[in-house]
C-alpha positions as CSV (number, residue, x, y, z in Angstrom):
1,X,-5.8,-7.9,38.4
2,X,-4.8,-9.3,35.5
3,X,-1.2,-11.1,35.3
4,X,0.7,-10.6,31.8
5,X,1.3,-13.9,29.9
6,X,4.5,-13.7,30.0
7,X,4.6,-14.6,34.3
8,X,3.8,-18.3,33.2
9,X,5.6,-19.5,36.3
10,X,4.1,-19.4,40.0
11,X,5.9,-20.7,42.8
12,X,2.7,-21.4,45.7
13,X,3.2,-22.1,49.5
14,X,0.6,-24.4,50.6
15,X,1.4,-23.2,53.8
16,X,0.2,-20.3,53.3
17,X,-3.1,-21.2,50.9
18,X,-4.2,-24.3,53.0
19,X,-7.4,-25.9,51.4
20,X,-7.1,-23.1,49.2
21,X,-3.9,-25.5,47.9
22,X,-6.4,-28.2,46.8
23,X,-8.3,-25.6,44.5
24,X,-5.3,-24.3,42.8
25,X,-4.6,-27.9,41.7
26,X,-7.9,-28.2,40.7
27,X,-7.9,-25.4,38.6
28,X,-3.9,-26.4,37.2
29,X,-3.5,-29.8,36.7
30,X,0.4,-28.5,35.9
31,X,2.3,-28.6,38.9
32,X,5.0,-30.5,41.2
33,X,6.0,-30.0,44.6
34,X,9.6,-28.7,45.4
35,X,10.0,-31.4,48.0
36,X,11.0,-34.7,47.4
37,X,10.8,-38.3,49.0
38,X,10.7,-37.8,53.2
39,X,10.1,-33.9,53.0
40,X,7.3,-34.9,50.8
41,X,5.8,-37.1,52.7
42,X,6.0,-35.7,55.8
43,X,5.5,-31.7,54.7
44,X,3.2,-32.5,51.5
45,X,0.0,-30.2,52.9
46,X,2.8,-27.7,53.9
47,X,5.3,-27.8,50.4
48,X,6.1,-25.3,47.7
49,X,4.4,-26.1,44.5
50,X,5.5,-24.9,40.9
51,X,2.9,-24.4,39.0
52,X,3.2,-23.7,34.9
53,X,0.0,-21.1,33.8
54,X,-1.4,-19.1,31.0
55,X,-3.2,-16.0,31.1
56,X,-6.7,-15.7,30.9
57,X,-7.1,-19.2,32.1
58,X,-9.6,-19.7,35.2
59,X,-6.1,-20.8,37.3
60,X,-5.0,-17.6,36.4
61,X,-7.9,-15.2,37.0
62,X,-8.8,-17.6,40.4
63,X,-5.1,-16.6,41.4
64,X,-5.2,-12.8,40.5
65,X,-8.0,-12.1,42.4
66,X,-7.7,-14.4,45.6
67,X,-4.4,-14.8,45.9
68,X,-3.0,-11.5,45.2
69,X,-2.4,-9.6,48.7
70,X,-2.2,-12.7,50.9
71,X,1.7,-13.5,50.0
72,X,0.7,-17.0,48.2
73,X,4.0,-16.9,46.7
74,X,5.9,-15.4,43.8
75,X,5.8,-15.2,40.2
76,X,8.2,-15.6,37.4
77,X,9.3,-15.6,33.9
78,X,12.3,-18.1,32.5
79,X,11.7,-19.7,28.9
80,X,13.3,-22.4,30.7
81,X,11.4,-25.8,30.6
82,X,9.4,-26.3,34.5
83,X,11.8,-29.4,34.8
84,X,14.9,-27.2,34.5
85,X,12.7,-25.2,37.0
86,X,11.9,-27.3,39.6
87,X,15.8,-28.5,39.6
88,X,16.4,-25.3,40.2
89,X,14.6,-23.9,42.7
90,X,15.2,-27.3,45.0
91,X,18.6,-26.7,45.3
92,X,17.6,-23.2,47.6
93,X,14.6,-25.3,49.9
94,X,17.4,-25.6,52.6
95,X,20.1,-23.5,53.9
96,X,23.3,-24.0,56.5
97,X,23.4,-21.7,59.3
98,X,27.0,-20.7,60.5
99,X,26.7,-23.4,63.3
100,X,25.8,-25.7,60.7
101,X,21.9,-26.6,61.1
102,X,19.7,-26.8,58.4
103,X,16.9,-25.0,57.5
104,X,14.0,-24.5,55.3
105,X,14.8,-21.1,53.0
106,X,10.9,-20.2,52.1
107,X,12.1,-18.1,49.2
108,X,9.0,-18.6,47.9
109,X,7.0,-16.4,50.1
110,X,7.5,-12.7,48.7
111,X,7.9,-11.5,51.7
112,X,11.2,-13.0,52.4
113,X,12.2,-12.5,48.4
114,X,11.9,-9.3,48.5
115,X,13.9,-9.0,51.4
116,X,17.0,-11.3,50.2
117,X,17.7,-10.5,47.0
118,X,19.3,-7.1,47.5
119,X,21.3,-8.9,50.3
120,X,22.8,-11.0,47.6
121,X,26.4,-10.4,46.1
122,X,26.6,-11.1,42.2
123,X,27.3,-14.7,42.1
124,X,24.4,-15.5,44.7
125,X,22.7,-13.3,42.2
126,X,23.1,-15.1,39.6
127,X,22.8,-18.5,41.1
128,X,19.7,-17.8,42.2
129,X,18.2,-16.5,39.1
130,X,19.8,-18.6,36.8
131,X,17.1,-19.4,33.9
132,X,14.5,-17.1,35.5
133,X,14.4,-13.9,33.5
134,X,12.8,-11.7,36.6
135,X,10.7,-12.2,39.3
136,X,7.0,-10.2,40.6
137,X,5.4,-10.4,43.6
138,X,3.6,-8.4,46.8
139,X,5.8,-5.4,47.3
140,X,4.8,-4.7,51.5
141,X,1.7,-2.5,50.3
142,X,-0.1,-5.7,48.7
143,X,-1.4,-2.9,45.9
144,X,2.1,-2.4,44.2
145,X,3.5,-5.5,42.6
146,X,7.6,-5.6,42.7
147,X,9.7,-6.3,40.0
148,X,13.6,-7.9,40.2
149,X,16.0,-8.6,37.0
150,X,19.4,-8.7,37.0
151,X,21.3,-6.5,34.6
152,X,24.9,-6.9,34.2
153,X,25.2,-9.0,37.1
154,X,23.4,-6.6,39.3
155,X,19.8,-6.4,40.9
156,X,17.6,-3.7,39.1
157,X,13.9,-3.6,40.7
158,X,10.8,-1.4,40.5
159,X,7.2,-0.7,41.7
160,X,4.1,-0.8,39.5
161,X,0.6,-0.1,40.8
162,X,-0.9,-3.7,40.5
163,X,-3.4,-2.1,37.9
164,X,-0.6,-1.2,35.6
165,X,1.1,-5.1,35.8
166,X,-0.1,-6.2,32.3
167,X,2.0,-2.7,30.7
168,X,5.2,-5.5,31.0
169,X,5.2,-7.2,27.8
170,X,8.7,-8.9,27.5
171,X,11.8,-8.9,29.4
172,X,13.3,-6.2,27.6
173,X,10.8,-4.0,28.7
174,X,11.6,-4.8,32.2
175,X,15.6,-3.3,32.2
176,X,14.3,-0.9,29.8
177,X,12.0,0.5,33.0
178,X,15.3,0.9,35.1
179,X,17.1,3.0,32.5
């Protein structure tokens, strides 16, 4: 499969990779972990890592055709610089339940993303997308890729056979597909 250039950003769950983690920064010296000083320490082998790519590149291809189907993480496209990024997405690593416990939000897994956006009012919307244009991932049959944008405030998504992925060429193309 190949990704378009324009999904430059990967969010990656060591958790889910394992030693597979170690490859992927092999291959992409370009990355930071979402978690910071303790969590680091003591969840490193476990943490979300951002990752910045281009197409074409052997991180890219690696990730295409080993990662795709075993919910790795999710993909994204923002213009925004990866340290706006990673500022970004650590504000959502943890989450209050009513009763007040914390917990780690793995939003990064598509398998919860795909499940929580459409839960999501319009400001929770568009706090959580804020520089990020849309987001692709696994849809549950790991040979569709999913695609979320906000239009107007509100969620649009579709389903694209994971051969026809590179058709989306810019973010205008991706509302357009709703329409």
């Amino acid at each position: 499969m190949d990704f378009p250039i324009q999904f430059s950003y990967t969010i990656l769950d060591a958790a889910r990779m394992l030693e597979r983690m170690e490859k992927a920064k092999g291959l992409n010296s370009q990355y930071a972990s979402l978690y910071r000083g303790r969590s680091k320490e003591d969840l490193g082998v476990v943490a979300p890592y951002l990752f910045i790519y281009q197409e074409g590149t052997s991180f890219a291809n690696w990730l295409a055709e080993e990662g795709w189907g075993d919910f790795w993480g999710i993909y994204f496209y923002s213009t925004a610089p990866s340290s706006e990024l990673h500022l970004h997405f650590r504000k959502f690593l943890l989450v209050q339940t009513e009763e007040g416990e914390e917990l780690y939000f793995r939003f990064y897994d598509p398998r919860v993303l795909r499940i929580f956006l459409p839960t999501c009012n319009e400001a929770q919307l568009r706090e959580f997308f804020g520089p990020v244009s849309y987001f692709m991932m696994e849809d549950e049959d790991p040979t569709q890729a999913i695609i979320f944008y906000l239009k107007e405030g509100q969620l649009g998504s579709y389903t694209l056979p994971v051969s026809n992925v590179e058709t989306i060429t810019n973010k205008d193309e991706v509302a357009e597909t709703e329409q």
